[in-house]
C-alpha distance (Angstrom), angle and dihedral (degrees) to the residues before:
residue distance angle dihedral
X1 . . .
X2 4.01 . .
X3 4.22 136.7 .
X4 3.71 94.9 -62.0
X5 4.10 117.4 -153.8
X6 3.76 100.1 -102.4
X7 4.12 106.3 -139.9
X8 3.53 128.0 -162.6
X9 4.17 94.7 -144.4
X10 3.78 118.8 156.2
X11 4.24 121.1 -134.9
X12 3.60 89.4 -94.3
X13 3.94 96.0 47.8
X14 3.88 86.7 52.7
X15 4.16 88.2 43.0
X16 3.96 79.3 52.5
X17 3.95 89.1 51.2
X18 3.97 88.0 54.5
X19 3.87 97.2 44.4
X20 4.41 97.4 32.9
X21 3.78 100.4 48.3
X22 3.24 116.2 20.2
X23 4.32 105.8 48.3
X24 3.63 108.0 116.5
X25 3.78 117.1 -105.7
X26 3.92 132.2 -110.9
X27 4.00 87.5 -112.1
X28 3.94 87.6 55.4
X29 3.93 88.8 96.8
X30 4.06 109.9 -161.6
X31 4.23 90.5 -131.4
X32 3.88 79.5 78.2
X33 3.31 100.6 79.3
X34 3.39 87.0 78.0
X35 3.63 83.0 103.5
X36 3.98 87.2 77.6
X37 3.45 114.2 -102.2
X38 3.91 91.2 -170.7
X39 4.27 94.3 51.2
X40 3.81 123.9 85.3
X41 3.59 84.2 -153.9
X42 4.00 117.9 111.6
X43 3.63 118.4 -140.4
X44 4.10 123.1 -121.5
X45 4.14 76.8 -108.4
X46 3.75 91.5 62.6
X47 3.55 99.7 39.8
X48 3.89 93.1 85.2
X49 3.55 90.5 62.5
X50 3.05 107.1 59.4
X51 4.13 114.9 129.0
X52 3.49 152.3 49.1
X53 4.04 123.9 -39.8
X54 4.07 132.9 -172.5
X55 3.79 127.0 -177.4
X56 4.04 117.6 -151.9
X57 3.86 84.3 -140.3
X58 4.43 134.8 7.4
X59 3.28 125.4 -168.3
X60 3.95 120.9 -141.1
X61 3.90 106.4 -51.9
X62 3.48 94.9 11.4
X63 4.15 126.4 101.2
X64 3.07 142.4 -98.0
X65 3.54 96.9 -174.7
X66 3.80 133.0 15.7
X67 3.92 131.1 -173.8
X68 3.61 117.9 -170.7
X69 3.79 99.1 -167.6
X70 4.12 117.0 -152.4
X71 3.52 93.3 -126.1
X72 4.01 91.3 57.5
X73 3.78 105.5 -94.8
X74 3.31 125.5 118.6
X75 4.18 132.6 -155.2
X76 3.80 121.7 -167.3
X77 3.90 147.9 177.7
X78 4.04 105.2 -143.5
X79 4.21 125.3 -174.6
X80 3.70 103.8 -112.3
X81 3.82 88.4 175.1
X82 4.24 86.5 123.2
X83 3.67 91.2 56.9
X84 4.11 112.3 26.4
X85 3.55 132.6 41.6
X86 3.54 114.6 -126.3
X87 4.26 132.0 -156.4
X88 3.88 85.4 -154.0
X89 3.87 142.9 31.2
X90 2.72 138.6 -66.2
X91 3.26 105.2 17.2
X92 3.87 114.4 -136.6
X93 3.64 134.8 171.8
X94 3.99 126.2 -160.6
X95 3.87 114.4 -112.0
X96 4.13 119.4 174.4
X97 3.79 127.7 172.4
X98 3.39 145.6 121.1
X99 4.09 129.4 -56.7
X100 3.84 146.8 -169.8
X101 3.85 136.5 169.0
X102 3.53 131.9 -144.9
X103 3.98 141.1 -168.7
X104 3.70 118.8 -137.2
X105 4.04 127.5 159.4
X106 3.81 85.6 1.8
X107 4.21 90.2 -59.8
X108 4.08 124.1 117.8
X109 3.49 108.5 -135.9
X110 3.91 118.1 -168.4
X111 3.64 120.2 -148.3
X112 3.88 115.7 -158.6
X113 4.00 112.5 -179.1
X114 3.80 119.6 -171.9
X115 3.69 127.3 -147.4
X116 3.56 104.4 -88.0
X117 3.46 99.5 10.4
X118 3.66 145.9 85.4
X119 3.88 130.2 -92.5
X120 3.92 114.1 -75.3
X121 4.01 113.4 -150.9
X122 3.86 124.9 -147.9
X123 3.91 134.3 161.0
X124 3.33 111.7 -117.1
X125 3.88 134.8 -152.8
X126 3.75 130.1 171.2
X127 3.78 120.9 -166.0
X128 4.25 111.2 175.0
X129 4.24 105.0 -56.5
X130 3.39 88.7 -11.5
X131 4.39 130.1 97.1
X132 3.67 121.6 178.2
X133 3.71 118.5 -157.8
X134 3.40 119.6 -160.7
X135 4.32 129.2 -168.3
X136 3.59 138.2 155.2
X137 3.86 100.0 -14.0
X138 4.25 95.9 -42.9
X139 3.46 129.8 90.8
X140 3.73 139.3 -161.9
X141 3.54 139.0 -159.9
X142 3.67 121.3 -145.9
X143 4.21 132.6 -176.1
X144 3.63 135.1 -133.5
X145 3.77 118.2 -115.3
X146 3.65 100.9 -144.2
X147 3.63 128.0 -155.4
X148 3.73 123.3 -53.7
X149 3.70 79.8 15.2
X150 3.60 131.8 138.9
X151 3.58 164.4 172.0
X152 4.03 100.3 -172.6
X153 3.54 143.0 -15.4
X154 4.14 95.2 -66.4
X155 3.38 92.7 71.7
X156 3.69 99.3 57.2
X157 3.86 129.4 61.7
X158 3.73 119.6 -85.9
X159 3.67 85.8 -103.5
X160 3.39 99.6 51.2
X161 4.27 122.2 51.5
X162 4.04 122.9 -155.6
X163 3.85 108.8 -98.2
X164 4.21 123.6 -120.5
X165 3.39 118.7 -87.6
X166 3.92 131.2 -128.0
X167 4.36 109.7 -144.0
X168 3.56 107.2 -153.5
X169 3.90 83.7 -178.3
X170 4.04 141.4 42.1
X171 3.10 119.7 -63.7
X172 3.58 135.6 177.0
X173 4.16 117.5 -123.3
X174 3.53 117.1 -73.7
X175 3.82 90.0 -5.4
X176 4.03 100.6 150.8
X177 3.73 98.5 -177.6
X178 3.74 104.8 47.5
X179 3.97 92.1 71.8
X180 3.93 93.6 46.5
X181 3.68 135.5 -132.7
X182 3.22 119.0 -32.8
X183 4.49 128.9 -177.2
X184 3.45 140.1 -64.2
X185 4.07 110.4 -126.0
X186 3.63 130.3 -176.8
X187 3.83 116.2 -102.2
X188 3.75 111.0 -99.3
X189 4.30 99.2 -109.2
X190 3.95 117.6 -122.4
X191 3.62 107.2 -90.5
X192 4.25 120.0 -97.9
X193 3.60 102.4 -91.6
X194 3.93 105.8 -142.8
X195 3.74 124.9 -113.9
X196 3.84 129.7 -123.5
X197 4.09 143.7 160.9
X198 4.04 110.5 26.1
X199 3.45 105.2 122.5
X200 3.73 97.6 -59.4
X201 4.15 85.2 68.8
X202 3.55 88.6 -139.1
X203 3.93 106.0 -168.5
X204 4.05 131.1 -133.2
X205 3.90 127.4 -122.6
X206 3.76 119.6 -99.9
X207 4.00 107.0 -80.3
X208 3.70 93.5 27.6
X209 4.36 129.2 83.4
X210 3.73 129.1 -166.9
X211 3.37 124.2 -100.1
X212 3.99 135.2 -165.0
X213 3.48 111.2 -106.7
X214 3.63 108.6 -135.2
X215 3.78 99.7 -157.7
X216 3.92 90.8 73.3
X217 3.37 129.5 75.5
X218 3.73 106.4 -111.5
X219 3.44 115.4 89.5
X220 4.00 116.8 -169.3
X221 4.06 88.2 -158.6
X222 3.56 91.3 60.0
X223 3.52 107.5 45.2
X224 3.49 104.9 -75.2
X225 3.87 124.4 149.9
X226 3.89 138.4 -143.8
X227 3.79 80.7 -2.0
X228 4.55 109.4 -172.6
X229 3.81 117.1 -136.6
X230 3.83 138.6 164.7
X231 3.28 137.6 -83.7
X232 4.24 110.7 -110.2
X233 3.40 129.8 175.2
X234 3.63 119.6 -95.7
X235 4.75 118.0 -102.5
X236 3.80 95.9 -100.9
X237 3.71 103.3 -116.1
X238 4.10 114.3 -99.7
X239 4.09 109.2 -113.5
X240 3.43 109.3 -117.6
X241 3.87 113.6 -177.9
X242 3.90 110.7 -60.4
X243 3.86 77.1 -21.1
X244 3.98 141.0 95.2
X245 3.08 117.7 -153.8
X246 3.78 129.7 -132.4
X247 4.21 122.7 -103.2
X248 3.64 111.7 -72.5
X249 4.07 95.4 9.1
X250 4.18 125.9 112.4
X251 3.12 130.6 -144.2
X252 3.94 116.1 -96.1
X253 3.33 107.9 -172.3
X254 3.80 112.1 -0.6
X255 4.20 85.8 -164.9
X256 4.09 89.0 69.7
X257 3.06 93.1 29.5
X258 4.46 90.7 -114.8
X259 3.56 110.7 175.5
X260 4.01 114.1 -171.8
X261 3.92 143.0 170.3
X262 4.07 112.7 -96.0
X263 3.64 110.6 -74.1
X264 3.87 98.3 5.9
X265 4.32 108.8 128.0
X266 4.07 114.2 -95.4
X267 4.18 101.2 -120.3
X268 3.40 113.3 -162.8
């Protein structure tokens, strides 16, 4: 996915991540589950929220990116700054599970569950691009990543790869939400390598030799005629003294200047 922050946490700082920040609250009331903890299903509730989120900035516990999946799971980039210590910023830790939302006395409430843990409560509103999380007292706002979107090459297609972006503010190294979102961009193809030999005896530039291409199927060591190759560049010549050597010599004996073929005796 994108430049992760590399952390240098212990076990127990990351058996500290499991117990610190992710125990469900007092206001997590149990007649919530309602929503069906058990089903795969989403509710109507949920439905809405479906896609991918990005903060510019999260505060301990809070994300940096969220991915509410339509079949129910969920994928996430949380600030473990209060429980690792990390060499770069900001300091993010992967967290994937399972989620479902539900309506009750007119509010959404999201439910995220990570593996292994219990169910994590938040109020949730969504106003156009924007979703605001709410949970024990603090609040976050977080911003759709719309299509063609993105903030690195995972969230393009394999042919395409998530164009550089320009900060016109501070941010902190390798920090790849605080800029935003920027495009997906088809990769640049491999440039037309040019034909020569076949019968034609099509010719090379200066600097470059042809070479048998090995994906047809005429094959000069095995009796193949008026075989076609590319055009490559030419093996730069190894310096030898006040001398360059020719392709596929060494250099013997860089003091005379003695350029040989690999594995032939250096005379002086």
């Amino acid at each position: 996915m994108f430049s992760r922050s590399l952390f240098a946490a212990s076990l127990l700082a990351l058996s500290t991540l499991a117990a610190a920040g992710c125990a469900a609250n007092t206001d997590d009331t149990a007649d919530e589950d309602t929503v069906a903890e058990s089903s795969d299903d989403l509710t109507a509730a949920a439905q809405s929220l479906v896609g991918k989120y990005y903060a510019h900035h999260a505060e301990a516990r809070q994300f940096a990116r969220l991915t509410l999946e339509a079949n129910g799971k969920y994928t996430a980039e949380v600030d473990i700054s209060d429980v690792a210590m990390c060499i770069t910023s900001p300091c993010l830790g992967p967290e994937s599970g399972t989620w479902n939302a539900s309506k009750s006395n007119g509010k959404l409430r999201l439910r995220l569950r990570a593996q292994g843990q219990s169910s994590r409560w938040y109020d949730a509103s969504k106003s156009g691009t924007e979703l605001t999380l709410a949970r024990s007292g603090k609040s976050q706002t977080l911003y759709s990543l719309g299509k063609n979107s993105c903030l690195d090459d995972s969230d393009c297609s394999s042919s395409d790869s998530c164009s550089p972006r320009m900060c016109l503010m501070y941010c902190a190294l390798n920090d790849p939400f605080c800029c935003g979102p920027s495009t997906c961009q088809p990769k640049s193809p491999p440039p037309l390598k040019k034909i020569c030999g076949g019968i034609a005896g099509i010719a090379c530039d200066p600097g470059e030799e042809c070479v048998d291409d090995p994906t047809d199927s005429c094959d000069p060591t095995k009796g193949g005629a008026d075989c076609s190759g590319t055009c490559e560049p030419k093996p730069a010549g190894v310096t030898c003294g006040t001398k360059t050597c020719a392709s596929g010599d060494v250099c013997c004996n860089p003091l005379y200047s003695i350029c040989t073929k690999p594995g032939q005796f250096c005379i002086q």
